[in-house]
ZAGU-646612 format. One line per 4 residues: number of its first residue (from 1); their letters; for each residue x, y, z of N, C-alpha, C, O, CB. Coordinates in nm, 4 decimals. Glycine has a CB too. Layout:
NUM> a> X Y Z X Y Z X Y Z X Y Z X Y Z; ...
This chain:
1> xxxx> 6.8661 -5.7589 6.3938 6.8376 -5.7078 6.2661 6.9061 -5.5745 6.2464 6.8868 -5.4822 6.3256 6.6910 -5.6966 6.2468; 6.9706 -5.5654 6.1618 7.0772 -5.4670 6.1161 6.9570 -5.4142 6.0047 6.9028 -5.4823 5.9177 7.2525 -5.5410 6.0485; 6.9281 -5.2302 6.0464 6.8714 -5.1622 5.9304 6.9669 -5.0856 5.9049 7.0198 -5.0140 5.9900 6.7459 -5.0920 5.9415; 7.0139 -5.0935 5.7371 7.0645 -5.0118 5.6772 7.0110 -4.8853 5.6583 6.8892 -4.8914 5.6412 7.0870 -5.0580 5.5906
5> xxxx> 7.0812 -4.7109 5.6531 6.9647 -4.6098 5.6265 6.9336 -4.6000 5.5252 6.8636 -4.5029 5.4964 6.9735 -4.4937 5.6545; 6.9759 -4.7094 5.4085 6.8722 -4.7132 5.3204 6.7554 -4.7750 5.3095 6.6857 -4.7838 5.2084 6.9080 -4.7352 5.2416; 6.7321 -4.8244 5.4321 6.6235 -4.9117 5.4014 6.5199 -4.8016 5.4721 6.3996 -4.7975 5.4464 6.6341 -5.0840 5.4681; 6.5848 -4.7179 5.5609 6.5050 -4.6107 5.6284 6.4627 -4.5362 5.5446 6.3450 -4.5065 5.5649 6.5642 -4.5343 5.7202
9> xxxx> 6.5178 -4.4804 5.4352 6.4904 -4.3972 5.3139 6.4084 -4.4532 5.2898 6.2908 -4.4182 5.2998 6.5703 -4.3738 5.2093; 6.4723 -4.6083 5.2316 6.2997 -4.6775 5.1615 6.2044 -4.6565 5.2542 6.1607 -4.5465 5.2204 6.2820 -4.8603 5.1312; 6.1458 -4.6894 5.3461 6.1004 -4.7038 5.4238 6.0136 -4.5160 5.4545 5.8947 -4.4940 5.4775 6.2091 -4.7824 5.5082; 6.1237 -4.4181 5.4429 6.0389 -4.3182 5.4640 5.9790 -4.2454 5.3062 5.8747 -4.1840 5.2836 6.1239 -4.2155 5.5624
13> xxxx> 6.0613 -4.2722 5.2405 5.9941 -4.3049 5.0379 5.8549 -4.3474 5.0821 5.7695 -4.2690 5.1233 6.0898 -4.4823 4.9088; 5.8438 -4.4468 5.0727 5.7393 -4.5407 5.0837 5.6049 -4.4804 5.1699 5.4835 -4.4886 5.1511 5.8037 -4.6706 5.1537; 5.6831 -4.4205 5.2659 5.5431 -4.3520 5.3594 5.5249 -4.2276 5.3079 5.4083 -4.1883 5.3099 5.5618 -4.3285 5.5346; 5.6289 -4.1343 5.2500 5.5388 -4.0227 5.1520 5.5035 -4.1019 5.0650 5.4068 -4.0376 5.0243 5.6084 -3.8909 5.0789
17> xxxx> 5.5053 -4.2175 4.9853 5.3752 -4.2407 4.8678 5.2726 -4.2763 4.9190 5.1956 -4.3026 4.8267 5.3879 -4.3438 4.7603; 5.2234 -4.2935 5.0168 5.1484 -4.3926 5.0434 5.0873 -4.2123 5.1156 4.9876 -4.1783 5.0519 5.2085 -4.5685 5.1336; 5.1125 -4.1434 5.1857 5.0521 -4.0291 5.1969 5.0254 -3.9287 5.0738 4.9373 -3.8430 5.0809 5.1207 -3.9733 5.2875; 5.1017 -3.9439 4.9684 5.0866 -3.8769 4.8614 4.9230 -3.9732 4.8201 4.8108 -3.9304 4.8471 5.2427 -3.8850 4.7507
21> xxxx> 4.9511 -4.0992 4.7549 4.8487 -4.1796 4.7383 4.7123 -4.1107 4.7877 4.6124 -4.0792 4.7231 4.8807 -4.3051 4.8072; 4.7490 -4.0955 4.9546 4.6103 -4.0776 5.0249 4.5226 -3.9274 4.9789 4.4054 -3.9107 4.9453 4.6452 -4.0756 5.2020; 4.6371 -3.8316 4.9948 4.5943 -3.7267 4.9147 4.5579 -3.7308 4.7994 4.4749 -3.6432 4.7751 4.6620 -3.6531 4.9083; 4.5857 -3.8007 4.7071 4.5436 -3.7556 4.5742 4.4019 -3.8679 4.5609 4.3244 -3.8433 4.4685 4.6868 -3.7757 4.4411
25> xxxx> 4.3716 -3.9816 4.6470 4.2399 -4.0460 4.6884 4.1824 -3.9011 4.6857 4.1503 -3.8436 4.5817 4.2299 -4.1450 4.8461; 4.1702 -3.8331 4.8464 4.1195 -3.7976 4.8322 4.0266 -3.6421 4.7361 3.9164 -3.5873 4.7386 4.1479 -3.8408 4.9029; 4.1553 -3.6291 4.6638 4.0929 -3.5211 4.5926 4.0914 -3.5703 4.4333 4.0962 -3.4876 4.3422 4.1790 -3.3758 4.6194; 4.0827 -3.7432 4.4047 3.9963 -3.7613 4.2777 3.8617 -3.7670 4.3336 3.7734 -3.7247 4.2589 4.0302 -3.8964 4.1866
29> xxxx> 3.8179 -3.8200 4.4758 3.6893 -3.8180 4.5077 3.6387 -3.6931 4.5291 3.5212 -3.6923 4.4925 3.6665 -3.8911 4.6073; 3.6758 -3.5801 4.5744 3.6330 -3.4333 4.5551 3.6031 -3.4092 4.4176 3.4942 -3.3663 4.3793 3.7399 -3.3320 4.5989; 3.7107 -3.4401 4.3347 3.6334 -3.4005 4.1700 3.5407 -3.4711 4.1324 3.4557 -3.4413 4.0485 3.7160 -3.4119 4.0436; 3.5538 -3.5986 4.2097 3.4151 -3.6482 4.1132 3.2930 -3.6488 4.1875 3.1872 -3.6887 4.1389 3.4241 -3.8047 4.0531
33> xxxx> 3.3030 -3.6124 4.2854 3.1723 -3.5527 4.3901 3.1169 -3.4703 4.2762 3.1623 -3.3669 4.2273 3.2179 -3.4427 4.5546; 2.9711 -3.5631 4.2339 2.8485 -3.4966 4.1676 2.7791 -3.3581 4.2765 2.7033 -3.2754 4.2259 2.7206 -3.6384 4.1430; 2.8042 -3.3532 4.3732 2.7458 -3.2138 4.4495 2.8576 -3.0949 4.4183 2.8322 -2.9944 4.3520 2.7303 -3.2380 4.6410; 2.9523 -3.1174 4.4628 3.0165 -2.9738 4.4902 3.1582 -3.0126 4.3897 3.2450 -2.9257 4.3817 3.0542 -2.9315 4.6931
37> xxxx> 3.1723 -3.1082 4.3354 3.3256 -3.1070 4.2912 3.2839 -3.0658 4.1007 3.2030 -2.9998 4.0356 3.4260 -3.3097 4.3320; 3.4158 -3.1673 4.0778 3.4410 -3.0936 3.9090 3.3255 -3.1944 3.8319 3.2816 -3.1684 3.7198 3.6501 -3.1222 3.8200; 3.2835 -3.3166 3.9138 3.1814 -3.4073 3.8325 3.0814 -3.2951 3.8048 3.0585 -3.2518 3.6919 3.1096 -3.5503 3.9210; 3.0230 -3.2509 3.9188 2.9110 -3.1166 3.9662 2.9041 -3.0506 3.8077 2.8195 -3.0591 3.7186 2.9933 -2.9704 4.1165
41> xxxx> 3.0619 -2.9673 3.8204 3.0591 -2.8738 3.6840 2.9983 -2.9579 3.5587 2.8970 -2.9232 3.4981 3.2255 -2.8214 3.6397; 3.0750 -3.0731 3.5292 3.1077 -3.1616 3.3989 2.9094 -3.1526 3.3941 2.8611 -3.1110 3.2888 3.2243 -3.3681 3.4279; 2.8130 -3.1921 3.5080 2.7215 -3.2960 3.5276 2.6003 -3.1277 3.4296 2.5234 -3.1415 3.3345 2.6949 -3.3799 3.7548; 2.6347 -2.9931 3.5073 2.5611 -2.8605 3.4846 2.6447 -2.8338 3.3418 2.5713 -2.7600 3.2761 2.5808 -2.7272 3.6248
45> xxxx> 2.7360 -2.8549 3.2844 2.7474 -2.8140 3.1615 2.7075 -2.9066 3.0660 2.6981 -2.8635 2.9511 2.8645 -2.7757 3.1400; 2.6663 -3.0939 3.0981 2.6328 -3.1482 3.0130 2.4814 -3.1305 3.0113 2.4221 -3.1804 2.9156 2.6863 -3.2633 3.0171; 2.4001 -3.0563 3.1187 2.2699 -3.0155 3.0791 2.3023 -2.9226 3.0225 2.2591 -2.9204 2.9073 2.1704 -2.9920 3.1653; 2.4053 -2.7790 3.0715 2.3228 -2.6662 2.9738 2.3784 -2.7126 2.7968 2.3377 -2.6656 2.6905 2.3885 -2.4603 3.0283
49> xxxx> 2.4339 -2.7694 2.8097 2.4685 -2.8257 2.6599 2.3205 -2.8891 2.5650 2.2783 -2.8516 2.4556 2.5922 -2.9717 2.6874; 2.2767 -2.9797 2.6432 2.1452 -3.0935 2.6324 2.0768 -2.9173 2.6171 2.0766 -2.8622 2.5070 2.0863 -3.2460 2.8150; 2.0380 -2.8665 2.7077 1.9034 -2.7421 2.6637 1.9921 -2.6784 2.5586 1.9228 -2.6845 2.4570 1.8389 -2.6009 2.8098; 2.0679 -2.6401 2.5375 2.1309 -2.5270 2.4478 2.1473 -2.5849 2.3157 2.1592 -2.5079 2.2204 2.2753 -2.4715 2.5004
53> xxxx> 2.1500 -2.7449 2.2923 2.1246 -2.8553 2.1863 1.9439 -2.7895 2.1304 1.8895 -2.7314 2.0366 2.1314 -3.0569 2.2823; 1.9288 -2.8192 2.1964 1.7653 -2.7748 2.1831 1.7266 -2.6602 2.1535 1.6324 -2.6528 2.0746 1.6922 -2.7863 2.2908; 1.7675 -2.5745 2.1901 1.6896 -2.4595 2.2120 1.7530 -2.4484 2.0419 1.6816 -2.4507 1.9417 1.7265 -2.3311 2.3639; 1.8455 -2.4410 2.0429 1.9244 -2.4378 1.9309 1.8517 -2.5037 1.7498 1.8507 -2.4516 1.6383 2.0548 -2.5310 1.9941
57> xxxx> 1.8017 -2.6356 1.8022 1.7185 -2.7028 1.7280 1.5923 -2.6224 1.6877 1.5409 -2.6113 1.5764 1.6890 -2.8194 1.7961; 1.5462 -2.5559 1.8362 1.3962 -2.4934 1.7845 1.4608 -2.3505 1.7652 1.3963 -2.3259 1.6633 1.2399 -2.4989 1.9142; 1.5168 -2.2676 1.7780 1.5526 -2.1930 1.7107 1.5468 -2.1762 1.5549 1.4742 -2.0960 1.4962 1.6372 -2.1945 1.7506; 1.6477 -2.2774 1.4883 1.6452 -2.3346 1.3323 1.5244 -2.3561 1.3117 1.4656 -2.2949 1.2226 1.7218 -2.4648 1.2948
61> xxxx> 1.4592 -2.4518 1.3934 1.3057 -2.4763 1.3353 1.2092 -2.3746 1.2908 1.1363 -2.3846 1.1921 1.2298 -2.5379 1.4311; 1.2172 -2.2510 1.3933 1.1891 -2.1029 1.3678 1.2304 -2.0801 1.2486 1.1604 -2.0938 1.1483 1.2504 -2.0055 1.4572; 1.3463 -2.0438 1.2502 1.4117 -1.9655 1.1438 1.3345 -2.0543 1.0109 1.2796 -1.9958 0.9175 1.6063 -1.9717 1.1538; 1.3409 -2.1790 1.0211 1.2960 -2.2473 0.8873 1.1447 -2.1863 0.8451 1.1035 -2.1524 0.7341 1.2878 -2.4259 0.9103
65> xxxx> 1.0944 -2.1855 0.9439 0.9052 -2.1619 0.9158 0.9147 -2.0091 0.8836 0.8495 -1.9729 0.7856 0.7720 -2.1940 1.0869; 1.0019 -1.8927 0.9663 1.0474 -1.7463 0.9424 1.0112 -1.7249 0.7784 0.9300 -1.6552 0.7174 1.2297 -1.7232 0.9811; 1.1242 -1.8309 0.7370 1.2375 -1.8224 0.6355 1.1057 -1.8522 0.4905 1.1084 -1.8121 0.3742 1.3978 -1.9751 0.6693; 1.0152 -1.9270 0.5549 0.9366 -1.9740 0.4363 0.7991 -1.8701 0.4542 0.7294 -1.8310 0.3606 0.8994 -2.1602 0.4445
69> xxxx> 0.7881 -1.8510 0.5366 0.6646 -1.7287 0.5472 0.6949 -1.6063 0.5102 0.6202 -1.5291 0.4502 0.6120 -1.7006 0.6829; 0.8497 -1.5782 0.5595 0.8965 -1.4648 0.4595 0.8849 -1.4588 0.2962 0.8412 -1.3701 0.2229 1.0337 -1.4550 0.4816; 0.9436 -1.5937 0.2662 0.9772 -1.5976 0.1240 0.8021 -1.6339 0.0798 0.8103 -1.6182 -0.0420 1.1201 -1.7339 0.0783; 0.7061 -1.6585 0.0972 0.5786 -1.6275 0.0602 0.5152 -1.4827 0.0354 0.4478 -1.4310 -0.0537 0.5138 -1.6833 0.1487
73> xxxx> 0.5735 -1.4400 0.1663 0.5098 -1.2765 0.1632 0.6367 -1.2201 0.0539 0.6053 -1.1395 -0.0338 0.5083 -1.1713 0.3623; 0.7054 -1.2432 0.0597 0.7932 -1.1500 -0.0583 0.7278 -1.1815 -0.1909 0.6960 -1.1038 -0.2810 0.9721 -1.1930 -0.0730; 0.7126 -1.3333 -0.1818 0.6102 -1.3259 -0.3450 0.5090 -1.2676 -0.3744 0.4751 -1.2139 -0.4799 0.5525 -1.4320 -0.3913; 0.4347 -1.2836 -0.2317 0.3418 -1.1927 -0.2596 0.3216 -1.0157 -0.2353 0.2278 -0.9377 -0.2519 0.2583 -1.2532 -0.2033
77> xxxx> 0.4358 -1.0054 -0.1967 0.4587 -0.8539 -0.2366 0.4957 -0.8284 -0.3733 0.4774 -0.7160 -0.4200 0.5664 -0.7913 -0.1560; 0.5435 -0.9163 -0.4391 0.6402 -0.8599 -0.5739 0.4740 -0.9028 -0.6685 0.4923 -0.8513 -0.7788 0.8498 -0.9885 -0.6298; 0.3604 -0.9568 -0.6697 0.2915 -1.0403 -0.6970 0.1986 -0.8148 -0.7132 0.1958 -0.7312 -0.8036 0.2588 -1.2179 -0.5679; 0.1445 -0.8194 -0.5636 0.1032 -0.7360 -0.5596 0.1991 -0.5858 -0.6259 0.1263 -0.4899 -0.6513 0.0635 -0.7559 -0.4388
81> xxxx> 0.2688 -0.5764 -0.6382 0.4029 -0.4869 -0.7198 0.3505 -0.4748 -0.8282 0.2952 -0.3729 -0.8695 0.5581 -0.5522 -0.7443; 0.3645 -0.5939 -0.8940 0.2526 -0.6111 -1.0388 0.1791 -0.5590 -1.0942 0.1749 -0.4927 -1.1978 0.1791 -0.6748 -1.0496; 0.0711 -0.6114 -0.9708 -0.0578 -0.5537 -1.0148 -0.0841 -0.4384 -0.9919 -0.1930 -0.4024 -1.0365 -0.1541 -0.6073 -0.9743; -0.0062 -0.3388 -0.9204 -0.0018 -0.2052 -0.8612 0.0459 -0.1276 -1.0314 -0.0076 -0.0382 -1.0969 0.1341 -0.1922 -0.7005
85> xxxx> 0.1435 -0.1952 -1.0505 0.2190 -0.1150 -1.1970 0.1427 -0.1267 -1.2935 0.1591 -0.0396 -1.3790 0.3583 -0.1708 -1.2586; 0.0460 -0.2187 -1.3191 -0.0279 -0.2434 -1.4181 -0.1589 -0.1403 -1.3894 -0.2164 -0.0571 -1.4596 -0.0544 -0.4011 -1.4268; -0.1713 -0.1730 -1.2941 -0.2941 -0.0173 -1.2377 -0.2705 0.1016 -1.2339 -0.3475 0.1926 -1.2032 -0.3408 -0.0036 -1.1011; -0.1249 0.1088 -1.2759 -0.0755 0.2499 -1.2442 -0.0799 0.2787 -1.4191 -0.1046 0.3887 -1.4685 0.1040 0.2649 -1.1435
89> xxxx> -0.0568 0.1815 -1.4792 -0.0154 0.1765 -1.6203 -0.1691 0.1971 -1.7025 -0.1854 0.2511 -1.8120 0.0718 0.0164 -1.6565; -0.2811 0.1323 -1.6074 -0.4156 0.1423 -1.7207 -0.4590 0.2803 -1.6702 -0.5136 0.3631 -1.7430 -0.5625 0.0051 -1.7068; -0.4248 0.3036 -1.5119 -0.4893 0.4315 -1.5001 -0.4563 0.5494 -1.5876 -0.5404 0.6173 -1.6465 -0.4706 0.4711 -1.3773; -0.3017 0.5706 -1.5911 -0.2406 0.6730 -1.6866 -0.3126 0.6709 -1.8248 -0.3494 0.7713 -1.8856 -0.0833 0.6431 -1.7084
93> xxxx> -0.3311 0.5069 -1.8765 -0.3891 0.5252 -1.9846 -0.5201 0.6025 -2.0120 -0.5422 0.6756 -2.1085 -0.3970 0.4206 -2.0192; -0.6060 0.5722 -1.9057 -0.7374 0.6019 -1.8855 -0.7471 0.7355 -1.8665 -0.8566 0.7856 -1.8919 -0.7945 0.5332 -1.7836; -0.6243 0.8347 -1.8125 -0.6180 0.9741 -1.7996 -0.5939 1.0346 -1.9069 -0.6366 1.1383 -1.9576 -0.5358 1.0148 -1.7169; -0.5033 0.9401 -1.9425 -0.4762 1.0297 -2.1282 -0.5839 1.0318 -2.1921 -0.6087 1.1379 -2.2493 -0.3714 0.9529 -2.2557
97> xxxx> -0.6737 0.9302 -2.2039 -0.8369 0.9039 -2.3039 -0.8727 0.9964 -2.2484 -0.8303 1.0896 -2.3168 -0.9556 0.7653 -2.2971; -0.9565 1.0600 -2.1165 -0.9920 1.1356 -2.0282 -0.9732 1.2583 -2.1051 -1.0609 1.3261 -2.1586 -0.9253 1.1185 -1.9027; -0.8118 1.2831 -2.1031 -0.7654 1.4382 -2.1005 -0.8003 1.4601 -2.2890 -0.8128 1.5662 -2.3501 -0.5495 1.4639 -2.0347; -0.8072 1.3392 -2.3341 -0.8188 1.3449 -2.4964 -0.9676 1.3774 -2.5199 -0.9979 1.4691 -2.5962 -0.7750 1.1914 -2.5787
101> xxxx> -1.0543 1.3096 -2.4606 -1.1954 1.3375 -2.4756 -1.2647 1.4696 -2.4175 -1.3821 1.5045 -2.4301 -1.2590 1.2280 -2.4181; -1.1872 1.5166 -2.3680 -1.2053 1.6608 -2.2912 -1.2092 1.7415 -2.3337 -1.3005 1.8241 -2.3328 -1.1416 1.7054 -2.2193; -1.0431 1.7461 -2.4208 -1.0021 1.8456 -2.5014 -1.0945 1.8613 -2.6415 -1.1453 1.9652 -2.6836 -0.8549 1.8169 -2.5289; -1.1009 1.7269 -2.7008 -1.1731 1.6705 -2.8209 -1.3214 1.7598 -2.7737 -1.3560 1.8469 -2.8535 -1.1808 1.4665 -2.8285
105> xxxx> -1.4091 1.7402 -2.6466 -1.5100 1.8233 -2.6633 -1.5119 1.9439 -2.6517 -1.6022 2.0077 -2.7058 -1.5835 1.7983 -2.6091; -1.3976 2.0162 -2.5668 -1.3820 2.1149 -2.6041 -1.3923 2.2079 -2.7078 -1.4684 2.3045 -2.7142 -1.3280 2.1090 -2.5836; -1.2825 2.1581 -2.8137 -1.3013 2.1913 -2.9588 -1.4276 2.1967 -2.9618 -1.4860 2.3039 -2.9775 -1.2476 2.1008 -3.0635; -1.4879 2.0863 -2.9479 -1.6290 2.0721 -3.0779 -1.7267 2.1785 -3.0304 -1.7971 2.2347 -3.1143 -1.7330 1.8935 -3.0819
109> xxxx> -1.7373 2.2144 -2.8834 -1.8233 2.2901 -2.8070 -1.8056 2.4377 -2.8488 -1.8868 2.5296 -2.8376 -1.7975 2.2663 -2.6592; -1.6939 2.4389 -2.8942 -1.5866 2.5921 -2.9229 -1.6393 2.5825 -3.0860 -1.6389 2.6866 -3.1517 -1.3499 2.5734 -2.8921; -1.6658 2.5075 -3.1230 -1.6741 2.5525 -3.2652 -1.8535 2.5297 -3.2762 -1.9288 2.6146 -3.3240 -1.5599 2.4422 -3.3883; -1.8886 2.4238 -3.2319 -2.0938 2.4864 -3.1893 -2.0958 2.6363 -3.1857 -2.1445 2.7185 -3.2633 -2.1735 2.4372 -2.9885
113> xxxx> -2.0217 2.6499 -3.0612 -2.0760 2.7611 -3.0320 -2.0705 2.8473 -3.1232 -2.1664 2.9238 -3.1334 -2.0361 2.8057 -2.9351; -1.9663 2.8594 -3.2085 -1.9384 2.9553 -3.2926 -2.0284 2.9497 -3.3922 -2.0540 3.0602 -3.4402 -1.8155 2.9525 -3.3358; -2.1040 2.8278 -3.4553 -2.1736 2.8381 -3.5621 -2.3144 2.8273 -3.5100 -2.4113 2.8046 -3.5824 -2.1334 2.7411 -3.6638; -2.3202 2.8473 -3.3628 -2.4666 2.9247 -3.3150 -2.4345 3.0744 -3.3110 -2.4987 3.1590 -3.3733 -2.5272 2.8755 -3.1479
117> xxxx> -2.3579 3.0925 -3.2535 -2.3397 3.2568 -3.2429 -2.3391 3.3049 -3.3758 -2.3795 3.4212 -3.3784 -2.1994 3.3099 -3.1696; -2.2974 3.2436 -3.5303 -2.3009 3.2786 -3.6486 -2.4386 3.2650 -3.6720 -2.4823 3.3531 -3.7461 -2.2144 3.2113 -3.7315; -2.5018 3.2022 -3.6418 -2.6291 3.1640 -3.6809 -2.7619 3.2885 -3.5923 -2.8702 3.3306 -3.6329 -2.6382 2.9790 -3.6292; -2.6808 3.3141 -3.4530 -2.7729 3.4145 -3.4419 -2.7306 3.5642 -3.4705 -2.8042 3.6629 -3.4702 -2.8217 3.4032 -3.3150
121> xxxx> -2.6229 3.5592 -3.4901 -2.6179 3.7066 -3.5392 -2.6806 3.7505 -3.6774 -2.7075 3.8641 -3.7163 -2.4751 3.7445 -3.5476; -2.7001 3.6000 -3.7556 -2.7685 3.6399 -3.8854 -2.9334 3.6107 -3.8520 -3.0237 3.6173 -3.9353 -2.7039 3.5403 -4.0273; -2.9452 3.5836 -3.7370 -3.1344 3.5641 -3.7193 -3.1161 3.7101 -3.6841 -3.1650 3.7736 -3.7775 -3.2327 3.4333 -3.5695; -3.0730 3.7845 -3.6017 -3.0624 3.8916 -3.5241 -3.0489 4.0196 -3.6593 -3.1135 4.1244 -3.6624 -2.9213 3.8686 -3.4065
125> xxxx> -2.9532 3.9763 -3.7560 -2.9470 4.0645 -3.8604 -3.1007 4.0760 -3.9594 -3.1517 4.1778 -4.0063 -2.8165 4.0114 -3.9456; -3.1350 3.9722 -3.9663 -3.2501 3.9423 -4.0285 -3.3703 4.0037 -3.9358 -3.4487 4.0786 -3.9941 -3.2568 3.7863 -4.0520; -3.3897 3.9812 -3.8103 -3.4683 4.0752 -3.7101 -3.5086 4.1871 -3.7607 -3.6120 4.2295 -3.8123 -3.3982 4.1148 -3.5966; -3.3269 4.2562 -3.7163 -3.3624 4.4441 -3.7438 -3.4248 4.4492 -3.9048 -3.5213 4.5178 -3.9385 -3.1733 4.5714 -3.7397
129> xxxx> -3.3599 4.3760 -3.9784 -3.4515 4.3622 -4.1435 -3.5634 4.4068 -4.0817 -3.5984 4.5245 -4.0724 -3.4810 4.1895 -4.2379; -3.6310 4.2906 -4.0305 -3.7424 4.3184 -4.0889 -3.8329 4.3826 -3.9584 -3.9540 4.3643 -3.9709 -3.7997 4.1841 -4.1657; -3.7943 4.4480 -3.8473 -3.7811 4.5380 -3.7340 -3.7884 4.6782 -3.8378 -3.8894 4.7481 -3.8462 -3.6226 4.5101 -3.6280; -3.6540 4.7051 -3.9180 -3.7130 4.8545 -3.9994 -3.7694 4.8247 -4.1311 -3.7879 4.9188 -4.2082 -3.5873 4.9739 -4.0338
133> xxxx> -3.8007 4.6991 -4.1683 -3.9048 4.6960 -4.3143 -4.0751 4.7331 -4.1913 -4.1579 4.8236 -4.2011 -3.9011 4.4545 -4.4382; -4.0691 4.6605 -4.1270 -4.1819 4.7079 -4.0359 -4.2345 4.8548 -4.0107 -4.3445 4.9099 -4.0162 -4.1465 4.6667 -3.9158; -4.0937 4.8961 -3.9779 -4.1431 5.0414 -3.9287 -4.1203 5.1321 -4.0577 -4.1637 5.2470 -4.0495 -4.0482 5.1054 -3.7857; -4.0540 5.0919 -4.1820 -4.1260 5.1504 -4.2167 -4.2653 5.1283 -4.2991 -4.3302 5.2178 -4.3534 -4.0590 5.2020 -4.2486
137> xxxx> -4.2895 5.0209 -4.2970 -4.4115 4.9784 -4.3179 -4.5567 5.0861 -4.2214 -4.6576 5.1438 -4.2621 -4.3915 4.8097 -4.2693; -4.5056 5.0716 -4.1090 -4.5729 5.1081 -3.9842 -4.6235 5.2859 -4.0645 -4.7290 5.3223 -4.1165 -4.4374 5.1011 -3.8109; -4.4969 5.3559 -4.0414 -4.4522 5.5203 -4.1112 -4.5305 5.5202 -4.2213 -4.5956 5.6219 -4.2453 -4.2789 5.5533 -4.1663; -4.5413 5.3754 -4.3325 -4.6070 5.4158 -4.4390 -4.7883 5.3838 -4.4147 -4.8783 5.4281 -4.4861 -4.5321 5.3341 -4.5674
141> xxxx> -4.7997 5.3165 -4.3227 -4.9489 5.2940 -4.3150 -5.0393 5.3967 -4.2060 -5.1593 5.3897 -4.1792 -4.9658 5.1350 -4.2684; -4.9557 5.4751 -4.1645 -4.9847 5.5641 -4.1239 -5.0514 5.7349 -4.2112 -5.1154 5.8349 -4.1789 -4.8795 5.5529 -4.0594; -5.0060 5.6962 -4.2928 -5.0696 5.7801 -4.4199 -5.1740 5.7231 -4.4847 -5.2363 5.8008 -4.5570 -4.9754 5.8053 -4.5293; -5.2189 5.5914 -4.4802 -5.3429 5.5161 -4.5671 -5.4546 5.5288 -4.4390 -5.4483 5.5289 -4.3160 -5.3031 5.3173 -4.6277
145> xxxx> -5.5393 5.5372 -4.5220 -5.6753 5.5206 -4.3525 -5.6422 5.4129 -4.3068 -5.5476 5.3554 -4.3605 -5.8724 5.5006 -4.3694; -5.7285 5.3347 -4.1617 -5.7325 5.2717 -4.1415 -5.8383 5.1304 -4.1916 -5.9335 5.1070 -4.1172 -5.7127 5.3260 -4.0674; -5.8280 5.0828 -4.2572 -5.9215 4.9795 -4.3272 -5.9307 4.8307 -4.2462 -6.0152 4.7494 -4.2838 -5.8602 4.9534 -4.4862; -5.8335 4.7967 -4.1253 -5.8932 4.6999 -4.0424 -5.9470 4.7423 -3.9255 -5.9109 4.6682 -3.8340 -5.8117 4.6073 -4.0134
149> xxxx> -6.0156 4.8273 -3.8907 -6.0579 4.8876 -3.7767 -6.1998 4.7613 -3.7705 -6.2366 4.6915 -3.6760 -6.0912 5.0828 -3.7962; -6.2545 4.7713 -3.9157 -6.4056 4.6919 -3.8638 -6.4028 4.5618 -3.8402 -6.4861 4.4911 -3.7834 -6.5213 4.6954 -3.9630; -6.3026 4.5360 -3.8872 -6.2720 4.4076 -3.9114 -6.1902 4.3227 -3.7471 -6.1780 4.2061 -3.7096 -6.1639 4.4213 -4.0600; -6.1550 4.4438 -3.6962 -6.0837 4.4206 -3.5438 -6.1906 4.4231 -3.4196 -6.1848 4.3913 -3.3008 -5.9665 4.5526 -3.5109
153> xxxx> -6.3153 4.4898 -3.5275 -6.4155 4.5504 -3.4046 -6.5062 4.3752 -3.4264 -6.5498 4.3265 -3.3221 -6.5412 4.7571 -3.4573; -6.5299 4.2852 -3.5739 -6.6087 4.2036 -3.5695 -6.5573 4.0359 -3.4802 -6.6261 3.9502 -3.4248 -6.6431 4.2056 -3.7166; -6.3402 4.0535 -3.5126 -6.3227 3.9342 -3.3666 -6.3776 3.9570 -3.2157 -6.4285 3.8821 -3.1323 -6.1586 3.9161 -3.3294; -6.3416 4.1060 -3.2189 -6.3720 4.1326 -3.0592 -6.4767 4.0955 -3.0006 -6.4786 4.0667 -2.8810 -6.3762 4.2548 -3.0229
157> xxxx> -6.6048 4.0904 -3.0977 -6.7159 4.0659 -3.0620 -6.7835 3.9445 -3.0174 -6.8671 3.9043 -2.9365 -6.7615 4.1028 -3.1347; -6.6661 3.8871 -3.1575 -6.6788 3.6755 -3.1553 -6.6644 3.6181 -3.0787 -6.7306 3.5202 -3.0446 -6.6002 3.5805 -3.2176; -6.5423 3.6790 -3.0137 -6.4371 3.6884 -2.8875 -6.5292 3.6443 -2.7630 -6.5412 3.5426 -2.6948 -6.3669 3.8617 -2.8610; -6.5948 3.7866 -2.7683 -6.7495 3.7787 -2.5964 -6.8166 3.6963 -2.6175 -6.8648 3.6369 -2.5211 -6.8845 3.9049 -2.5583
161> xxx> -6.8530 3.6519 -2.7619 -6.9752 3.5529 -2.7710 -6.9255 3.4142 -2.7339 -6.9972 3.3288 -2.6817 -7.0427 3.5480 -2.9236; -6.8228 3.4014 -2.7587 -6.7611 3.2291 -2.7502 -6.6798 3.2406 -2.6148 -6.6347 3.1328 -2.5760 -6.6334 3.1696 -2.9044; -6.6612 3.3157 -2.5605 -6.5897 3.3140 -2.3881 -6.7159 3.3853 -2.3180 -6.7151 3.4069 -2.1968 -6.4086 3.4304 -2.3566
């Protein structure tokens, strides 16, 4: 048997594929080794994917219930807003009546007074009247005898008898 060196070529061709082959066997089975190879990675990123799917889901779900409890309380802040302005609005009113009825008695108290104080300065004028018609009444009966003396002496007496 006559070998040509090409058949040796073939022949040593053939045995690097067949060692290439073996190598690359064995390192598709390293990647797809679920423990330590690239399956491993593929196998931990298709869970954290699966939780991060989720978490993701209840997240939104949050945000949705957030989103609607917020938008309640905002109504009912703008709700209560309202009724705050409207209380702010009757109170002012109620201060102005207040400050009007105040003033209003003021006046009227200011002008009483004045037409009592008019009223007693003319009782008071009328007084001294008749304070010096008295005295001199008094000045002039002081010159007439006295003519109720007996007449002062007969209550006094009535006086002891009935007490």
């Amino acid at each position: 048997m006559n070998f040509e060196p090409t058949d040796f070529a073939i022949v040593l061709v053939s045995l690097a594929a067949c060692v290439y082959c073996f190598v690359l066997n064995r390192r598709l089975k390293a990647l797809q080794n679920t423990k330590d190879g690239l399956g491993a990675t593929i196998m931990a990123m298709s869970k954290t994917i699966a939780a991060m799917s989720s978490s993701t889901q209840e997240t939104r779900s949050h945000v949705g219930e957030m989103a609607i409890r917020l938008s309640s309380l905002l109504e009912e802040a703008n709700r209560t807003c309202e009724r705050l302005e409207n209380l702010q609005t009757s109170l002012e009113g109620t201060q102005q009546n207040a400050v009007d009825q105040v003033t209003a008695t003021q006046t009227e108290l200011g002008i009483m007074m004045r037409i009592i104080l008019d009223q007693s300065k003319t009782r008071i004028m009328e007084m001294t009247k008749l304070m010096q018609r008295l005295r001199d009444l008094t000045d002039a009966a002081g010159e007439i005898p006295d003519t109720a003396a007996p007449y002062q002496a007969r209550q006094k007496a009535a006086t002891r008898r009935v007490g």
